[in-house]
PDB file of N, CA, C and O in Angstrom:
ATOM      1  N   UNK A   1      52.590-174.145 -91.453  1.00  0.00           N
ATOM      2  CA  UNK A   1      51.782-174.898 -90.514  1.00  0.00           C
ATOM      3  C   UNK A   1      52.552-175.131 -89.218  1.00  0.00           C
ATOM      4  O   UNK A   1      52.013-175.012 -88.118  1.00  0.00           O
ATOM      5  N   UNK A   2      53.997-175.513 -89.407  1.00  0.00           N
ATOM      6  CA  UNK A   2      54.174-175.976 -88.365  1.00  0.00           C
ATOM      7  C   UNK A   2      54.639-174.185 -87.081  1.00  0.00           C
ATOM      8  O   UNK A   2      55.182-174.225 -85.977  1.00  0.00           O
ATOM      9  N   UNK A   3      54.182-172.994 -87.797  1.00  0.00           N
ATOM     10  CA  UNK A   3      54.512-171.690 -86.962  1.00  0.00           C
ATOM     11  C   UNK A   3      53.310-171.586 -86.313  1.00  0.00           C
ATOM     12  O   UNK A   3      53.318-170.812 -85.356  1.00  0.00           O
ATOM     13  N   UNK A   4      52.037-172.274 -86.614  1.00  0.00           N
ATOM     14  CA  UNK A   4      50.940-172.491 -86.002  1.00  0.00           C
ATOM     15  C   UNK A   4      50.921-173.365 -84.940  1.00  0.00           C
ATOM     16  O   UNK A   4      50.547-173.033 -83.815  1.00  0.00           O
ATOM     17  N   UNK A   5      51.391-174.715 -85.306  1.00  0.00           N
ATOM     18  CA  UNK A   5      51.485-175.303 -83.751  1.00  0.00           C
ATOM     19  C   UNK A   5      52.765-174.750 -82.647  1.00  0.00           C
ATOM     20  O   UNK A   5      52.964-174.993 -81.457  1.00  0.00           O
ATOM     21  N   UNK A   6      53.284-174.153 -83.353  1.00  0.00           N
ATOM     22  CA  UNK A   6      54.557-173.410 -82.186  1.00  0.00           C
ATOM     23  C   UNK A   6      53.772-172.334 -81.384  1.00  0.00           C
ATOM     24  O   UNK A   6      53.967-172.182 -80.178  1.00  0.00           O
ATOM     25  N   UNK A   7      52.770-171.503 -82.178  1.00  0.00           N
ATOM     26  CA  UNK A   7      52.370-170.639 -81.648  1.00  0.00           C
ATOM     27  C   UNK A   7      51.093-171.221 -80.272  1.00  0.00           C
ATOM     28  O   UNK A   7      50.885-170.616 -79.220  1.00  0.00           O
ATOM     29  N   UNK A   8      50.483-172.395 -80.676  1.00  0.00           N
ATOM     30  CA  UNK A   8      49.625-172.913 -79.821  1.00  0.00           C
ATOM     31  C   UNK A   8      50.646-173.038 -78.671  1.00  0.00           C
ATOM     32  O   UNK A   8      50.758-172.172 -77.804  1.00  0.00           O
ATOM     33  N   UNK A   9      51.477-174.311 -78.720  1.00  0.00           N
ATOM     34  CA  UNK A   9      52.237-174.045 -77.613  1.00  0.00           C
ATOM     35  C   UNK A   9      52.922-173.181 -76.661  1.00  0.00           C
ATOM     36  O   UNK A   9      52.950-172.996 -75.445  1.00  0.00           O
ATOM     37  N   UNK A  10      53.429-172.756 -77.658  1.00  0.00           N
ATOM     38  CA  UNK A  10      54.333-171.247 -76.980  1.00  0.00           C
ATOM     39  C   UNK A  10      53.046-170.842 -76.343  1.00  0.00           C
ATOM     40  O   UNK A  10      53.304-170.856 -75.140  1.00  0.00           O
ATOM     41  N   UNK A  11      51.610-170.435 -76.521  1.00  0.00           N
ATOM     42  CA  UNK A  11      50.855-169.729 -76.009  1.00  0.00           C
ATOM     43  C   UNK A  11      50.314-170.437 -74.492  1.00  0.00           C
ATOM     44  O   UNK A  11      50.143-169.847 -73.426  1.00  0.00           O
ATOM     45  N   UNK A  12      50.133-171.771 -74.772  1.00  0.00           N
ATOM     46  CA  UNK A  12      49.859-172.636 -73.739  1.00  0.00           C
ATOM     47  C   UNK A  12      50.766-172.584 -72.652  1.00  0.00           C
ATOM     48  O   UNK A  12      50.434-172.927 -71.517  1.00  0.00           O
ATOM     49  N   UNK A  13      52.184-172.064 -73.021  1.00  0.00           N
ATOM     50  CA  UNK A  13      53.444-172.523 -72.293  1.00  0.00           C
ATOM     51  C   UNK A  13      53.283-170.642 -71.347  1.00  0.00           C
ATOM     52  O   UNK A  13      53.350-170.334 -70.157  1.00  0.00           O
ATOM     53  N   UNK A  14      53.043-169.751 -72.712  1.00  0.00           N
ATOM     54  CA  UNK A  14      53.109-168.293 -71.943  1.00  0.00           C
ATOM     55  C   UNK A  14      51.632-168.416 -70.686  1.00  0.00           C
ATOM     56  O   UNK A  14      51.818-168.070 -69.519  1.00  0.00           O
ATOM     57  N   UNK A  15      50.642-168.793 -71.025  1.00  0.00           N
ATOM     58  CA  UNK A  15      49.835-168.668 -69.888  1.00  0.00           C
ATOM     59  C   UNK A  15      50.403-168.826 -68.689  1.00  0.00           C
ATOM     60  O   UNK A  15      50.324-167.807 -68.004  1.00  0.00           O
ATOM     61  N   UNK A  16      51.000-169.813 -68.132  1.00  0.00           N
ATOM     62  CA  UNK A  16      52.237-170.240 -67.622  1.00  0.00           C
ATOM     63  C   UNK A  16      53.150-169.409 -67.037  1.00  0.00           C
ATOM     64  O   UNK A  16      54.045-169.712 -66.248  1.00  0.00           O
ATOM     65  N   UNK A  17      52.788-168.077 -67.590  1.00  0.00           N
ATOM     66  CA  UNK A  17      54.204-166.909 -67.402  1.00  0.00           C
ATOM     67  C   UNK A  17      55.721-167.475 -67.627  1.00  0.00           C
ATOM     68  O   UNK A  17      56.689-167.260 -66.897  1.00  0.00           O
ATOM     69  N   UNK A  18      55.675-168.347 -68.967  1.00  0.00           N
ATOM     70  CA  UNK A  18      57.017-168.724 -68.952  1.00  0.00           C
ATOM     71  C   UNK A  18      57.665-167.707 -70.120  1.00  0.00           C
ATOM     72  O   UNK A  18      57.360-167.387 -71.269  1.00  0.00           O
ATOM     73  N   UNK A  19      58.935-167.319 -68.989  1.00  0.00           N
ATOM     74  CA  UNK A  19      58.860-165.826 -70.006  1.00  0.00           C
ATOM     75  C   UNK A  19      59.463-166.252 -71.089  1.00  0.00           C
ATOM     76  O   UNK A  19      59.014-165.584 -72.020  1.00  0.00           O
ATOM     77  N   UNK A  20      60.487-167.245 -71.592  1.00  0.00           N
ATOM     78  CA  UNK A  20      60.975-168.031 -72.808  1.00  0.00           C
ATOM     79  C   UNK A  20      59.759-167.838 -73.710  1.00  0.00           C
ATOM     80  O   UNK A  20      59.895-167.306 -74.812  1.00  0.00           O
ATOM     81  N   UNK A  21      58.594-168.252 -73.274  1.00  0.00           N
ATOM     82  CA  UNK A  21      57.670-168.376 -74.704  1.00  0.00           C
ATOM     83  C   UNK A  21      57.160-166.900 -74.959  1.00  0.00           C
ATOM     84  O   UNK A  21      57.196-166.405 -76.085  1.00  0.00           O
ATOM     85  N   UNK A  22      56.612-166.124 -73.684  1.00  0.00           N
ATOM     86  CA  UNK A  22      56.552-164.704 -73.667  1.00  0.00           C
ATOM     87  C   UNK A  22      56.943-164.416 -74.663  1.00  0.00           C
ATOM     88  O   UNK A  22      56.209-164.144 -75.614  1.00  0.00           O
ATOM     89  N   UNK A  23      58.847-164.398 -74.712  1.00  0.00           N
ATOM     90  CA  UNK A  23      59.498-163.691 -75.440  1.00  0.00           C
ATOM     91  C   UNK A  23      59.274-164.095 -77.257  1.00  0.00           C
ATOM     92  O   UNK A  23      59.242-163.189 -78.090  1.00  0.00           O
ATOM     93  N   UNK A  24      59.171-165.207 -77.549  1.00  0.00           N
ATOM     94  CA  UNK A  24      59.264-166.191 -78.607  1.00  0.00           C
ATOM     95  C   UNK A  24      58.178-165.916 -79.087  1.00  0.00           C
ATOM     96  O   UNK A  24      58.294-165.757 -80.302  1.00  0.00           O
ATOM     97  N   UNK A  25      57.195-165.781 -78.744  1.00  0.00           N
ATOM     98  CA  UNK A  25      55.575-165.176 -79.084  1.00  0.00           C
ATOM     99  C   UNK A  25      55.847-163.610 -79.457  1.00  0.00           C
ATOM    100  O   UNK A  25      55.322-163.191 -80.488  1.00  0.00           O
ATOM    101  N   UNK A  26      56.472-162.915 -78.838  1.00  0.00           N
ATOM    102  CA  UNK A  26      56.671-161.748 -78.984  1.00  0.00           C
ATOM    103  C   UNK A  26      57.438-161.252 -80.412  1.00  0.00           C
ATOM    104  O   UNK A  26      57.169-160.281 -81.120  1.00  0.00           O
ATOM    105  N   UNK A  27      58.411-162.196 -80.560  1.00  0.00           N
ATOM    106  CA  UNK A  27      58.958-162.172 -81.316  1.00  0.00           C
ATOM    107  C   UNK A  27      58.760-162.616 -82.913  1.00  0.00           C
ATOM    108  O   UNK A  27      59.183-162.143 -83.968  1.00  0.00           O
ATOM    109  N   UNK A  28      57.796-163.905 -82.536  1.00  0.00           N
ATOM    110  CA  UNK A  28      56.985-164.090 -83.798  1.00  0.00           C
ATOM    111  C   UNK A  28      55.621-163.275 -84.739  1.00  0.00           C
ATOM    112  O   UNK A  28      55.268-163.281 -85.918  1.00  0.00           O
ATOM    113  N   UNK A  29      55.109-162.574 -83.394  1.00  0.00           N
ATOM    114  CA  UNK A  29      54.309-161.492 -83.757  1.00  0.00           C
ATOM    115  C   UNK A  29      54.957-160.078 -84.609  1.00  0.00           C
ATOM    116  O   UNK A  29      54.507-159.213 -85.361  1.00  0.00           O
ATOM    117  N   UNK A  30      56.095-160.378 -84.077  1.00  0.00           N
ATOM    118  CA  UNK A  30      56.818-159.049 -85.106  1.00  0.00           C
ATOM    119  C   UNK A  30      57.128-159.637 -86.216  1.00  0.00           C
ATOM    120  O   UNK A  30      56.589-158.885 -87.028  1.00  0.00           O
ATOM    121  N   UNK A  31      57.690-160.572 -86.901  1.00  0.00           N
ATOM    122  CA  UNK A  31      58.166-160.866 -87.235  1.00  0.00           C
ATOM    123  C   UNK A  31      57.524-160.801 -88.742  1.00  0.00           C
ATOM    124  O   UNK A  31      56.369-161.226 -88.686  1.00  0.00           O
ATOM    125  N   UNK A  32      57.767-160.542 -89.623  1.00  0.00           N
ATOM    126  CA  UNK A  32      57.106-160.564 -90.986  1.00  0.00           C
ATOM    127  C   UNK A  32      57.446-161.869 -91.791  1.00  0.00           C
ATOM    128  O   UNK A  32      56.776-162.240 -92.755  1.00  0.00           O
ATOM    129  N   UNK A  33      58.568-162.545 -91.300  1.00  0.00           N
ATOM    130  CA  UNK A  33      59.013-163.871 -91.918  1.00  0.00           C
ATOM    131  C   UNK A  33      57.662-164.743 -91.709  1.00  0.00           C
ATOM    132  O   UNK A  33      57.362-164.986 -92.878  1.00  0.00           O
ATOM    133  N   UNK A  34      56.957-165.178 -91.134  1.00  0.00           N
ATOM    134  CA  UNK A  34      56.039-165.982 -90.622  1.00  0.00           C
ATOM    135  C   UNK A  34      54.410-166.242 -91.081  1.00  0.00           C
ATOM    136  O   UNK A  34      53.615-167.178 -90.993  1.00  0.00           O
ATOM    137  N   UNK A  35      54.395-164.792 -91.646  1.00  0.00           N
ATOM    138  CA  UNK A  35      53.017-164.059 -91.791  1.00  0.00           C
ATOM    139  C   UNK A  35      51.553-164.087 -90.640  1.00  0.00           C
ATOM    140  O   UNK A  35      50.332-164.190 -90.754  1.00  0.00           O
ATOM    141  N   UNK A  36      52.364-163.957 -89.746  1.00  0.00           N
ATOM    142  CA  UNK A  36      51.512-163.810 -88.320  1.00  0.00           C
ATOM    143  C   UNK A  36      51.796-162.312 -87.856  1.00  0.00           C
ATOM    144  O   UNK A  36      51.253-162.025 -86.789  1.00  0.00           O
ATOM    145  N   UNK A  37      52.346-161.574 -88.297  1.00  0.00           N
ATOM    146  CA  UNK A  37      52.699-160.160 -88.142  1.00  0.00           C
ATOM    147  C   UNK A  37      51.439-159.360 -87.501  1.00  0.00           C
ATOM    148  O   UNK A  37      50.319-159.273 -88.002  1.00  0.00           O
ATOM    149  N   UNK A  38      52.049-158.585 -85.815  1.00  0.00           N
ATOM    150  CA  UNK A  38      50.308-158.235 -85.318  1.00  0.00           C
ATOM    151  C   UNK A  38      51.603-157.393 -84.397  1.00  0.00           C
ATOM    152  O   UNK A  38      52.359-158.056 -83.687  1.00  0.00           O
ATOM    153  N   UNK A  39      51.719-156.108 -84.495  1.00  0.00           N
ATOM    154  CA  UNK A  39      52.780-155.608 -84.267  1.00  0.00           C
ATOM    155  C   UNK A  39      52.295-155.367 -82.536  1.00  0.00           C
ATOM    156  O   UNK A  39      53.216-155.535 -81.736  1.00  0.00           O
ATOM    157  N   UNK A  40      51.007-155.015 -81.982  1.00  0.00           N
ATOM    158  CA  UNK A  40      50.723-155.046 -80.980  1.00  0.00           C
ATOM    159  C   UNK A  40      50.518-155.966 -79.915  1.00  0.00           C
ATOM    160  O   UNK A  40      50.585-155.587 -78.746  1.00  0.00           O
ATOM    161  N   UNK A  41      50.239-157.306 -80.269  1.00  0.00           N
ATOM    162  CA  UNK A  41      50.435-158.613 -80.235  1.00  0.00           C
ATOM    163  C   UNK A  41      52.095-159.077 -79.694  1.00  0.00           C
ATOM    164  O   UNK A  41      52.509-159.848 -78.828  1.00  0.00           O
ATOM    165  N   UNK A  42      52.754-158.167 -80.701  1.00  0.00           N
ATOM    166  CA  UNK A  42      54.614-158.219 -79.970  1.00  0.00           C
ATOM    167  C   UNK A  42      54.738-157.755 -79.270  1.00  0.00           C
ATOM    168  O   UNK A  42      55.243-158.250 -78.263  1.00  0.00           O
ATOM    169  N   UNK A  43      54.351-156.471 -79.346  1.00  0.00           N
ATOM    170  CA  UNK A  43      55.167-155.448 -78.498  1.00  0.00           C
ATOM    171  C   UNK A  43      54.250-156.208 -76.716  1.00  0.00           C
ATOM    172  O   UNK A  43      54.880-156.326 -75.665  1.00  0.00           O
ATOM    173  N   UNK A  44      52.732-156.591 -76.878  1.00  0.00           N
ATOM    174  CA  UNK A  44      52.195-157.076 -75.717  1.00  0.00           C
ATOM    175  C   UNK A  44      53.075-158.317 -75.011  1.00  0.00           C
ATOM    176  O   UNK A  44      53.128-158.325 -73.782  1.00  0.00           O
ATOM    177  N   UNK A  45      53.776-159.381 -75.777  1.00  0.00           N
ATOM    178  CA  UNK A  45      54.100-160.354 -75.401  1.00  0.00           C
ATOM    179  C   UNK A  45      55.740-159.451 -75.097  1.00  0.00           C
ATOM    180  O   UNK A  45      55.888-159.726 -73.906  1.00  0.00           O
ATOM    181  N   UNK A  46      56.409-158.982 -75.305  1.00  0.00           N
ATOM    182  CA  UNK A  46      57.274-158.569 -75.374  1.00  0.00           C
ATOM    183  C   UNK A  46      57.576-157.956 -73.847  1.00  0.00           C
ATOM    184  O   UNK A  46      58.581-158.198 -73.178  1.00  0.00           O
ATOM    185  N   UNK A  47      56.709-157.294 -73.552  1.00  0.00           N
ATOM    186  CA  UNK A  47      56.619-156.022 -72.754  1.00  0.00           C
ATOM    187  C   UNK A  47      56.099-157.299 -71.095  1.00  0.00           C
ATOM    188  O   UNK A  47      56.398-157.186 -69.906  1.00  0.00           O
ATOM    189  N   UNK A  48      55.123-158.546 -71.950  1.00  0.00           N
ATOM    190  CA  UNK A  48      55.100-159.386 -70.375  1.00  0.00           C
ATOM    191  C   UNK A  48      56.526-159.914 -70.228  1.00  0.00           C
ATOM    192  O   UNK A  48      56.899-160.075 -69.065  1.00  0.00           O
ATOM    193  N   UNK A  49      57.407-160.219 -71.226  1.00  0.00           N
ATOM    194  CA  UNK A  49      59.043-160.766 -70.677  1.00  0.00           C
ATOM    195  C   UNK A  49      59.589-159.859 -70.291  1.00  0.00           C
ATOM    196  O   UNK A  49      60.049-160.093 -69.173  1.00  0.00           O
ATOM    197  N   UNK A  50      59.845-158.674 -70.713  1.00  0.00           N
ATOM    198  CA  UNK A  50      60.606-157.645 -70.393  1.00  0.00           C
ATOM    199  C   UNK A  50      60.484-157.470 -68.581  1.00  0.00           C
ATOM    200  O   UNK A  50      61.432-157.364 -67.803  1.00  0.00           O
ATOM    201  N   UNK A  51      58.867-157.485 -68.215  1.00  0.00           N
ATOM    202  CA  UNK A  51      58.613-156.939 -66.671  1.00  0.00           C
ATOM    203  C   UNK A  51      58.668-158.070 -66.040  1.00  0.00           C
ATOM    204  O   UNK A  51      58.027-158.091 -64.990  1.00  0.00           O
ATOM    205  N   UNK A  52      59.488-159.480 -66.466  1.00  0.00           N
ATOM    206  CA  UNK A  52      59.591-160.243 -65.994  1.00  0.00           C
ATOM    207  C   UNK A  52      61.279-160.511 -66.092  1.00  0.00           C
ATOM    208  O   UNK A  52      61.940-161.528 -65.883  1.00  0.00           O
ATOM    209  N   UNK A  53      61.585-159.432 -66.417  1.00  0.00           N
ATOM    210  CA  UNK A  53      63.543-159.148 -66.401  1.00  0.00           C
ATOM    211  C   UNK A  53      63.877-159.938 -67.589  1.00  0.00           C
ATOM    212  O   UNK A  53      65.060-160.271 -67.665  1.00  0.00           O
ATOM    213  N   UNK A  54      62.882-160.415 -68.793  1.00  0.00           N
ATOM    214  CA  UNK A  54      63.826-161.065 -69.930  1.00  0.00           C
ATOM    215  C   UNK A  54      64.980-160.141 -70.409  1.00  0.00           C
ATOM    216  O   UNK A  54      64.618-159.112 -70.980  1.00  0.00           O
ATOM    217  N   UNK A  55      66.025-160.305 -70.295  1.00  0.00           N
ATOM    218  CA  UNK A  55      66.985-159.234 -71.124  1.00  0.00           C
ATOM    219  C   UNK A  55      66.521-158.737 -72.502  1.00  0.00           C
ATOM    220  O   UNK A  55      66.338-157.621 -72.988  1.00  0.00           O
ATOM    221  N   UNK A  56      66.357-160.493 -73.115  1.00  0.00           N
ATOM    222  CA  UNK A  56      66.699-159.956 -74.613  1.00  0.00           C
ATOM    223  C   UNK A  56      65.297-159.116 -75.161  1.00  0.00           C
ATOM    224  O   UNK A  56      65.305-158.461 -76.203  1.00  0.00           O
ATOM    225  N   UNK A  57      63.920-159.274 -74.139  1.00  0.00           N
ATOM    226  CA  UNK A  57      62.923-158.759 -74.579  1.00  0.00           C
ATOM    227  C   UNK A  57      62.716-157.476 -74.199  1.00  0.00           C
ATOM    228  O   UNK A  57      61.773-156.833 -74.661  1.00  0.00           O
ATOM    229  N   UNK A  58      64.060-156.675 -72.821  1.00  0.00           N
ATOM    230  CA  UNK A  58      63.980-155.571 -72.509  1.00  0.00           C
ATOM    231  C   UNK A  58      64.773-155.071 -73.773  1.00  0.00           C
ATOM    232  O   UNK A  58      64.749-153.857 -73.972  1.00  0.00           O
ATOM    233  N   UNK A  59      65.400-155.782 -74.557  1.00  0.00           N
ATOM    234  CA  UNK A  59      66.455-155.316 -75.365  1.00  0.00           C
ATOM    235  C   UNK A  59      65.774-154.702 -76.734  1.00  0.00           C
ATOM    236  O   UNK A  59      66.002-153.617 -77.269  1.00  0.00           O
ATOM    237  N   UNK A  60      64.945-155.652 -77.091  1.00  0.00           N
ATOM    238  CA  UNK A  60      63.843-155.265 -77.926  1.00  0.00           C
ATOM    239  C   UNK A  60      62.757-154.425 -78.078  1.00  0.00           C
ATOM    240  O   UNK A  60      62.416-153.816 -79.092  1.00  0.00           O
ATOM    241  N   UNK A  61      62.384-154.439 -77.285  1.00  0.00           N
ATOM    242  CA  UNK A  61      61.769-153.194 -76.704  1.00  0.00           C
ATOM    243  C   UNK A  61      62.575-151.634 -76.673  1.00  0.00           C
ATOM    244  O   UNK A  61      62.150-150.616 -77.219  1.00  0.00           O
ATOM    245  N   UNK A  62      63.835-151.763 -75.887  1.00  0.00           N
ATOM    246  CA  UNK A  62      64.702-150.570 -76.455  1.00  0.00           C
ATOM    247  C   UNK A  62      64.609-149.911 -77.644  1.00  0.00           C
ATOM    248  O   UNK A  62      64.458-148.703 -77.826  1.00  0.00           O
ATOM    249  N   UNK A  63      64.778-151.387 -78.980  1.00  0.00           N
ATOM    250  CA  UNK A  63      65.000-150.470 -80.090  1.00  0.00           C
ATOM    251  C   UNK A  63      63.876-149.933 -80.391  1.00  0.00           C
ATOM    252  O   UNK A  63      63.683-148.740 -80.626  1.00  0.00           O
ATOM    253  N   UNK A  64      62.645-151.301 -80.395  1.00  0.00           N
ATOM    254  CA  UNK A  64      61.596-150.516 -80.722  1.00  0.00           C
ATOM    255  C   UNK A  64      60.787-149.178 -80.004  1.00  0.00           C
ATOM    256  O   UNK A  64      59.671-148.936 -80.462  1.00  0.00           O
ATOM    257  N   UNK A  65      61.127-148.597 -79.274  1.00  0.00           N
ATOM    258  CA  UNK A  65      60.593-147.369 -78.601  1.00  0.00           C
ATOM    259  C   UNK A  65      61.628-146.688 -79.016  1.00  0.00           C
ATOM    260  O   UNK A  65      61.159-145.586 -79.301  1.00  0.00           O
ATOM    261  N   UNK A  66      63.145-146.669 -79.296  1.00  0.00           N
ATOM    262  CA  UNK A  66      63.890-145.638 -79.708  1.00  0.00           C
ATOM    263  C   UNK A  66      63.812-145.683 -81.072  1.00  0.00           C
ATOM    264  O   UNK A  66      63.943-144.585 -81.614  1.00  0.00           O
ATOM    265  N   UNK A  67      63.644-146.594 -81.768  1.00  0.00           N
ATOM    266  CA  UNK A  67      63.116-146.022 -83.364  1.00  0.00           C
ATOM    267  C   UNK A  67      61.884-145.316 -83.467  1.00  0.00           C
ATOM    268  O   UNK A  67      61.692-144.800 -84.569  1.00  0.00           O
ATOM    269  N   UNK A  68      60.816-145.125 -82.430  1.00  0.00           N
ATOM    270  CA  UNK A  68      59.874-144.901 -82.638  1.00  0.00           C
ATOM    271  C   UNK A  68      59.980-143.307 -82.385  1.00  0.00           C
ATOM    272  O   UNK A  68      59.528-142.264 -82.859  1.00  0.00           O
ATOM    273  N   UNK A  69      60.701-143.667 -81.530  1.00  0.00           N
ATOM    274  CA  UNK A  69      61.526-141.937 -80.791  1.00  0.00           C
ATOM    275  C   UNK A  69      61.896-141.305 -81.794  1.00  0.00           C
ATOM    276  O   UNK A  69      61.265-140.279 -82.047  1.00  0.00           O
ATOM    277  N   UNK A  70      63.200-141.755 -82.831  1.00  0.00           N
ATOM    278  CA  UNK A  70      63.747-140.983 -83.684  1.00  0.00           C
ATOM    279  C   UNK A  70      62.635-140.861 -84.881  1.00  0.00           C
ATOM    280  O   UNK A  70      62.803-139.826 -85.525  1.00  0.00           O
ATOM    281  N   UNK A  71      61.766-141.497 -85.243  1.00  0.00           N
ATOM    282  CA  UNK A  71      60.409-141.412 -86.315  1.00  0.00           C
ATOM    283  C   UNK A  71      59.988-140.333 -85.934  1.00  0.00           C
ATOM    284  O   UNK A  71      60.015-139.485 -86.827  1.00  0.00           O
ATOM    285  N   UNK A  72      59.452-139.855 -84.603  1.00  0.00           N
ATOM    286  CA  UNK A  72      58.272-138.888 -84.226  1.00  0.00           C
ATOM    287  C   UNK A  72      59.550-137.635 -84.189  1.00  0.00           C
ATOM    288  O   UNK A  72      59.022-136.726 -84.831  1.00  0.00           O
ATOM    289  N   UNK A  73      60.454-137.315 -83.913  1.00  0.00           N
ATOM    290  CA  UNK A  73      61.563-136.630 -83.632  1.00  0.00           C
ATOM    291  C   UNK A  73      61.913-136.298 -84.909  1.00  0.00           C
ATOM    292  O   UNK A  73      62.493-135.215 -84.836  1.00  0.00           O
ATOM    293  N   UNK A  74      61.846-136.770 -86.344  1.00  0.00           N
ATOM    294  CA  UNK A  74      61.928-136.377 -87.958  1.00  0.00           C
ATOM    295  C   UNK A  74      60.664-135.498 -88.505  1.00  0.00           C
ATOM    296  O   UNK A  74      60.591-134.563 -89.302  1.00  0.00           O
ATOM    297  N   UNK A  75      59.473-136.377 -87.542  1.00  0.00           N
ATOM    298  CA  UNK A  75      58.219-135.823 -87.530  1.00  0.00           C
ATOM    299  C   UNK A  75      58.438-134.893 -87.574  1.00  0.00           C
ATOM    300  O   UNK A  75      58.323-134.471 -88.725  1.00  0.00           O
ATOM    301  N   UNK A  76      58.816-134.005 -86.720  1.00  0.00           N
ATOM    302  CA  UNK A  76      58.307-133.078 -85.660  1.00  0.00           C
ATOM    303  C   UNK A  76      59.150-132.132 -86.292  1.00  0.00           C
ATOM    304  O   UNK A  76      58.615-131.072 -86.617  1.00  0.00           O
ATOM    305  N   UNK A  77      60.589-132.316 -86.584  1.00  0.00           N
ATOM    306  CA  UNK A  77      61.631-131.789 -87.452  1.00  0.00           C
ATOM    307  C   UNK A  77      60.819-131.199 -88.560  1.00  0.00           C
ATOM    308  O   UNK A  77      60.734-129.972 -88.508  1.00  0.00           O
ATOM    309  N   UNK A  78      60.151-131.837 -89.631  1.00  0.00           N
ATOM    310  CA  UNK A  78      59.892-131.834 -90.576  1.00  0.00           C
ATOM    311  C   UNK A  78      58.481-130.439 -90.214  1.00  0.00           C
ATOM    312  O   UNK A  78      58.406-129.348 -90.779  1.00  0.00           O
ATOM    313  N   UNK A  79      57.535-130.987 -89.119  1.00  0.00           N
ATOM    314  CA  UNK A  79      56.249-129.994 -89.015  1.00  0.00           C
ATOM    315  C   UNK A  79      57.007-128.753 -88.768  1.00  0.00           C
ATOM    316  O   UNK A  79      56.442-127.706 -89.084  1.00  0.00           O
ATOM    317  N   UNK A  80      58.446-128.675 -88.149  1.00  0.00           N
ATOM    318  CA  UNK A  80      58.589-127.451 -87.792  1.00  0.00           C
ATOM    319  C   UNK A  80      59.212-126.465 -88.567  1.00  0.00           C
ATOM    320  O   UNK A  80      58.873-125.281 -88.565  1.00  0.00           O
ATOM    321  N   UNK A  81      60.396-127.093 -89.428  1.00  0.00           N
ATOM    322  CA  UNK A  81      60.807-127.362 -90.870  1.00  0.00           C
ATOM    323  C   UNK A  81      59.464-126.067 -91.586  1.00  0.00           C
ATOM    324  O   UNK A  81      59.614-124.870 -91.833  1.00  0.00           O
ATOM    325  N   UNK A  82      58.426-126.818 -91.711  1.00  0.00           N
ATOM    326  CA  UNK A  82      57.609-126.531 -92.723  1.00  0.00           C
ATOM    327  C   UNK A  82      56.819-124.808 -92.577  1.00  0.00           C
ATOM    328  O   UNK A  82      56.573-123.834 -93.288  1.00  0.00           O
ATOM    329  N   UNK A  83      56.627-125.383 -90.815  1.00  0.00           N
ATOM    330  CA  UNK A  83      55.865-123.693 -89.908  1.00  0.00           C
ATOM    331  C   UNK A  83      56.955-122.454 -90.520  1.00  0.00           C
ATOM    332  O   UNK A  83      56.577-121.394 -91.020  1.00  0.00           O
ATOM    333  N   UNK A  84      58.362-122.880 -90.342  1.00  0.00           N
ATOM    334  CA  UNK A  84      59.314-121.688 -90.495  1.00  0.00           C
ATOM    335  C   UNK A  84      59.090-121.369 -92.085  1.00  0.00           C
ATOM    336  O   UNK A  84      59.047-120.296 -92.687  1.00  0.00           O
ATOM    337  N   UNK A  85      58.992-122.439 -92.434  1.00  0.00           N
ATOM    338  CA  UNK A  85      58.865-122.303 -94.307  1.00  0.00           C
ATOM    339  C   UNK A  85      57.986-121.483 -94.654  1.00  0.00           C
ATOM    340  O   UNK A  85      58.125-120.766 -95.645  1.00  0.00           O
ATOM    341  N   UNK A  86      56.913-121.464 -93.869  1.00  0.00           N
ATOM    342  CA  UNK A  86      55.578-121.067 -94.525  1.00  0.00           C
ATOM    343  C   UNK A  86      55.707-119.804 -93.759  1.00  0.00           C
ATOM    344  O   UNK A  86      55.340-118.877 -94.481  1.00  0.00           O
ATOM    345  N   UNK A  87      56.126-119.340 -92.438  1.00  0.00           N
ATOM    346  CA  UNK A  87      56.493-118.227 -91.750  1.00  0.00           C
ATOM    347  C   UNK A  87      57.501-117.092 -92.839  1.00  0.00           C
ATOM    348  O   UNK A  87      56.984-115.988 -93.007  1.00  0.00           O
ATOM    349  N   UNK A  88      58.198-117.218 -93.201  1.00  0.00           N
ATOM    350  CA  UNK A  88      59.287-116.990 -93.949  1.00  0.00           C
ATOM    351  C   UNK A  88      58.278-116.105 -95.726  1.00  0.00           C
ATOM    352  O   UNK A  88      58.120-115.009 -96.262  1.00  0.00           O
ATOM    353  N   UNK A  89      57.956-117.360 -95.880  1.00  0.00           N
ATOM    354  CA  UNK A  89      57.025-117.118 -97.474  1.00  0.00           C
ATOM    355  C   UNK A  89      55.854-115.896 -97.139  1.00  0.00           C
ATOM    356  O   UNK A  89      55.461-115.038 -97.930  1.00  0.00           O
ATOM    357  N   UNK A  90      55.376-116.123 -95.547  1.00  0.00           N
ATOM    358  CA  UNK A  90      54.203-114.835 -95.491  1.00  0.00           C
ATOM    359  C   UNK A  90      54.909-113.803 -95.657  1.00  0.00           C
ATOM    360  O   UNK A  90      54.576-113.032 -96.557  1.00  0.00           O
ATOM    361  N   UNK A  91      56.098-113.496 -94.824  1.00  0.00           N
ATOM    362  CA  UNK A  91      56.686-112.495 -94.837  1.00  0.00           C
ATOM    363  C   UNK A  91      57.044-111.767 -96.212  1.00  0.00           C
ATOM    364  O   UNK A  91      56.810-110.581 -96.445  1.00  0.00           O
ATOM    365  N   UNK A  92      57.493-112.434 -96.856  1.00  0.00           N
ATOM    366  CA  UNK A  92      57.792-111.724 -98.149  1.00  0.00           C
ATOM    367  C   UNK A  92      56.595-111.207 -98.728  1.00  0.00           C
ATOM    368  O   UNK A  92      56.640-110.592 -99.794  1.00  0.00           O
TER     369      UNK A  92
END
């Protein structure tokens, strides 16, 4: 209950453009501890601190776009991985 009234505030406080809550909202939306988890919801609150020079929310943002990087980059490994596999097997 009481991640509910944080979130009212914090939200009241982000209208505000205060990037402190920005970030804190952002952060609670990711967050799976809380069960408010809305991964777009973060990355949105995240991305208003970040273009407002929050460090720690440009910081966050880093990882999350470079994990997302190395995910699609295993992807892609793997589809291509598979083309040669199956290239290989016609041949024979």
């Amino acid at each position: 209950q009481n991640i509910s009234v944080a979130i009212i505030y914090l939200t009241e406080s982000a209208k505000e453009n205060n990037i402190d809550s920005l970030y804190a909202l952002g952060v609670i939306y990711l967050s799976k501890e809380y069960g408010t988890r809305d991964i777009n919801k973060g990355i949105e609150y995240l991305q208003l601190a970040a273009n407002k020079n929050h460090v720690e929310a440009q910081f966050q943002l880093f990882l999350i776009y470079y994990s997302l990087d190395c995910a699609m980059l295993k992807i892609e490994k793997y589809r291509w991985w598979d083309k040669v596999h199956w290239f290989k097997k016609k041949e024979k």
